[in-house]
Steps between C-alpha positions, in 0.01 A plus 500: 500500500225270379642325183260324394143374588326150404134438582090500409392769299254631647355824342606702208416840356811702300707643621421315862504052580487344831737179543400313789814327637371233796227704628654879447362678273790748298393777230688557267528756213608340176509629096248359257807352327512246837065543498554299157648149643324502813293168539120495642402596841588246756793361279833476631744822404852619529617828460868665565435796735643836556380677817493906474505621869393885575400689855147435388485158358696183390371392172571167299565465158426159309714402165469202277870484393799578705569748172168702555599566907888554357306807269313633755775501708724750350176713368437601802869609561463765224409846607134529420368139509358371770298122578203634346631677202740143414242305539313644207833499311452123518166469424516696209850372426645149463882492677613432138338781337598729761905399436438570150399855547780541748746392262366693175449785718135456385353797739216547289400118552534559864289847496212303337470311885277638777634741668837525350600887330799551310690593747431189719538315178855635464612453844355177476779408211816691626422336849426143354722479227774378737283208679277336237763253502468400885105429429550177369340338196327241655160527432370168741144510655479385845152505554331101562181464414296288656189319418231675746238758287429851588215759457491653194448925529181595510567817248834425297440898416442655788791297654720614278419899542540415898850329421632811256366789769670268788860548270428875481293598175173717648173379380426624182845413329440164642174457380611631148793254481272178604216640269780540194567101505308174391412328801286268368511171751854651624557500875583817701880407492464472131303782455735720689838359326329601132417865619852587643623335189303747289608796703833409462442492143331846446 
C-alpha cells in the first residue's frame, strides 16, 4: 500500500495531478477540496495516498489531510459509494460539514450533493453515525509549496466543464453549473469549487 507520495507537481486538471517522485511520474485522482492547497506546477507536494486496486486497474487517490483520506476511507465501505462517488462527497463537502449532517441526521443536506438520493443519503447516516468519531479532527494541510511558477489554463471555463464531466455530470449539466457562477479572474479550481457549492445549495 502506497501511503503517501512526496514530489514535483507536474500537471493538474480536476479530478486528475501527476506527482513526479525522482523521475516516475504517478497520477493521481484527488477532490477539489485537496485541488484548493495545491502549490504551482513544478513545486514540491505531499499527499497521503490510498490505492483502490480492481481486475482492471489500480488507481491512486491524493488527500491533503490525513482526515480527508480517513473520510474517504470508510465512504467507500458503505453499500453504494464507491472512489468516484466519495470523491465528490469531498469536493462538495468539507470533512466537518459532512460530520455535522451525520450527526443531525441532516439527509436533506446530504441529498443536495452530486449524486447522492435519499436513500444513499440515509444509508450514508445509519452507516456513519458510528465512525465520524474515528475520522479525526485534524484538519492539517500537508501540501509544501514551493517557489517554482506554473502555466496558467488557457480557458479557466472550459477547464472547469472538462473537470465536472471527468467527476460524472454529462455536458450540459456541467456547462449549466459553470455558466450559473461568477468566474470573473477565478481559476478552473475555483470556478469548479463555486458551482458544486451552488448545486449543493439548490
Amino acid at each position: 500500500m502506497i501511503g503517501r507520495l512526496r514530489g514535483l507537481l507536474a500537471w493538474k486538471q480536476p479530478p486528475y495531478l501527476l506527482i513526479d517522485a525522482h523521475g516516475v511520474g504517478y497520477e493521481l485522482e484527488a477532490s477539489l477540496t485537496t485541488f484548493q492547497t495545491l502549490p504551482e506546477l513544478g513545486a514540491d507536494v505531499t499527499l497521503h495516498t490510498h490505492l483502490v486496486v480492481r481486475e482492471d486497474a489500480h488507481t491512486l487517490y491524493g488527500f491533503a489531510s490525513t482526515a480527508e483520506r480517513s473520510l474517504f476511507r470508510h465512504l467507500i465501505r458503505v453499500t453504494g459509494i464507491g472512489p468516484r462517488l466519495a470523491l465528490l462527497i469531498l469536493s462538495g463537502m468539507s470533512v466537518e460539514a459532512f460530520g455535522r449532517c451525520v450527526r443531525d441526521n441532516d439527509v436533506v443536506a446530504l441529498t443536495r450533493l452530486p449524486g447522492i438520493g435519499k436513500k444513499i443519503a440515509e444509508r450514508l447516516v445509519i452507516e456513519m453515525r458510528d465512525r465520524i468519531g474515528e475520522l479525526g479532527a485534524d484538519p492539517t494541510r500537508v501540501v509544501l509549496p514551493g517557489g517554482a511558477t506554473g502555466t496558467a489554463a488557457i480557458n479557466p471555463i472550459d477547464d472547469a466543464i472538462s473537470a465536472l464531466i471527468a467527476l460524472g455530470y454529462k455536458l450540459p449539466e456541467a456547462s449549466r453549473m459553470v455558466n450559473a457562477v461568477d468566474s470573473d479572474g477565478l481559476g478552473s479550481e475555483a470556478i469548479i469549487r463555486l458551482a458544486l457549492q451552488a448545486s449543493v445549495r439548490r
